[in-house]
C-alpha positions in Angstrom: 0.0 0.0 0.0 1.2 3.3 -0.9 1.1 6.6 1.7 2.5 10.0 0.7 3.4 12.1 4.0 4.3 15.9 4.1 7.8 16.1 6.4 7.4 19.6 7.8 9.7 22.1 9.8 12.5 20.6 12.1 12.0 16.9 10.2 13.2 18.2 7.1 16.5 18.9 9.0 16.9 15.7 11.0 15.7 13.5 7.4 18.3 15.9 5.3 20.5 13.6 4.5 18.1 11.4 2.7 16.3 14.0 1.5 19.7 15.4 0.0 20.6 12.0 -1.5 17.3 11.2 -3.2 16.8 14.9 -4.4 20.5 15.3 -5.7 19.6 12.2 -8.2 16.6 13.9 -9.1 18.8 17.0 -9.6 20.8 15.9 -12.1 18.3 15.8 -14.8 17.7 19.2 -14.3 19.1 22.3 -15.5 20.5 23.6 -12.5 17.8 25.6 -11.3 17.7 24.3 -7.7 20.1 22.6 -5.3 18.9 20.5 -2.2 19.7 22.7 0.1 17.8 25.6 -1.3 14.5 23.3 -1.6 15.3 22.3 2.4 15.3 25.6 3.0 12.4 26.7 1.6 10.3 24.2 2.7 11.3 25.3 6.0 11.0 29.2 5.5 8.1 29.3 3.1 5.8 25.9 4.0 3.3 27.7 2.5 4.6 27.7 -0.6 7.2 24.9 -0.7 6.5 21.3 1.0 8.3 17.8 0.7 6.9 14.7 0.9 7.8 11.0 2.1 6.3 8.1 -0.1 6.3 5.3 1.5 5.2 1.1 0.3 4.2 -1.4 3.1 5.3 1.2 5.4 9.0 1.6 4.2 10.1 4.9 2.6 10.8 4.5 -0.9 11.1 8.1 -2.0 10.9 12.0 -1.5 9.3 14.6 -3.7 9.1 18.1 -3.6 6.5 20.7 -4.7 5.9 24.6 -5.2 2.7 26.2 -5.8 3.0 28.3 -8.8 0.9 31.2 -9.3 0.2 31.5 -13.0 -2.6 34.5 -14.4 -5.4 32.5 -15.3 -5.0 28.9 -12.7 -2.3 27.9 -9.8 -0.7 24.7 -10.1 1.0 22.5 -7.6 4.5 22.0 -9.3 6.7 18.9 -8.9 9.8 20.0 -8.7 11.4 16.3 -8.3 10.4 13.3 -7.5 13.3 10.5 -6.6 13.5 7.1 -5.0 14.0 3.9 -5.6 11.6 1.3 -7.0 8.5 3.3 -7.5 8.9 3.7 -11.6 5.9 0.8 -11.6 4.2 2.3 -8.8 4.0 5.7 -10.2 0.4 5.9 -12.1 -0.8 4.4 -8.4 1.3 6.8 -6.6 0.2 10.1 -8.9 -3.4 8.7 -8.5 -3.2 9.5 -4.7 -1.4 12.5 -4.8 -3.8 13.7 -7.3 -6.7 12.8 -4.7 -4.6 14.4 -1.8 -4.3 17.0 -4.0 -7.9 18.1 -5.0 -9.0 18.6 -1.2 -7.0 22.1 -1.3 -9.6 24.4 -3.5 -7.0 27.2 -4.6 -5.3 24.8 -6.7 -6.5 24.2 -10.4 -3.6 21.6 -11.6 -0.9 19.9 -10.9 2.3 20.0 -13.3 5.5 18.0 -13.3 8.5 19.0 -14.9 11.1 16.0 -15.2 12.3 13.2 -16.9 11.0 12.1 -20.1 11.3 8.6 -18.9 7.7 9.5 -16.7 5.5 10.3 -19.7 4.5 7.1 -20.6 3.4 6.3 -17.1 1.8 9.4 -16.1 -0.2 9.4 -19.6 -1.9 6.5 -18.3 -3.2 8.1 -15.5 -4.8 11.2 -18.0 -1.6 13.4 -17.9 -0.3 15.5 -21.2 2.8 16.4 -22.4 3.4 19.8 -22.8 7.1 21.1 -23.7 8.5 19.0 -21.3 6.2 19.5 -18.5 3.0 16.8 -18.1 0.1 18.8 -16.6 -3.1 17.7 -15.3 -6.4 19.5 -14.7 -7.7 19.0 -11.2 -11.1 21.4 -12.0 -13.2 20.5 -14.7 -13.4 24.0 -16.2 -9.6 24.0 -16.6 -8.3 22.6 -19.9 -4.6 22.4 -19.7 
């Protein structure tokens, strides 16, 4: 069974060093626009606006995302930022599912958006997501076509 698990405030700093490991992997397929540390620290500063999560499988952690709520003129999104662990690459429509329905309980935001390896695509399109450049969005409102 899957669980997704916001780690908040002074349990960011005592799970850093896992959090650093899996996000640094993540990292690298990036284009340098964030380091661990930075994400750390705004998850701690700015909770509101930054917040990292624990997935776990049977009760085991098998990875650590991070998200930022993006403020766009017409919708706000809830933006992956990464997403890294091990063993969750046949997990992930199951896993997106749930965040998806996490997700939807907060009414300010219209969509969710990931921006991250190609190697995602084919799983998140069979949960309803789209390409777009190279960030897969998906509507969480129905009057939001994305």
């Amino acid at each position: 069974m899957l669980r997704i698990k916001q780690i908040e405030g002074e349990d960011i700093l005592l799970r850093y060093n896992d959090i650093k490991e899996e996000f640094d992997k993540a990292l690298e397929h990036s284009s340098g626009e964030w380091t661990a540390a930075q994400i750390a620290a705004k998850a701690i500063s700015e909770p509101h606006m930054f917040q990292i999560w624990e997935i776990q499988k049977d009760n085991h952690w098998i990875g650590i995302a991070s998200t930022r709520v993006m403020y766009y003129n017409n919708f706000v999104a809830l933006h992956i930022i990464t997403l890294g662990g091990s063993n969750m690459y046949d997990d992930m429509p199951e896993l997106i599912t749930k965040f998806e329905e996490m997700v939807k309980q907060y009414e300010n935001i219209d969509i969710l958006e990931f921006t991250g390896r190609r190697g995602f695509i084919k799983q998140l399109n069979t949960v309803g997501w789209k390409e777009r450049y190279t960030t897969m969005r998906k509507s969480l409102k129905e009057n939001i076509d994305v």
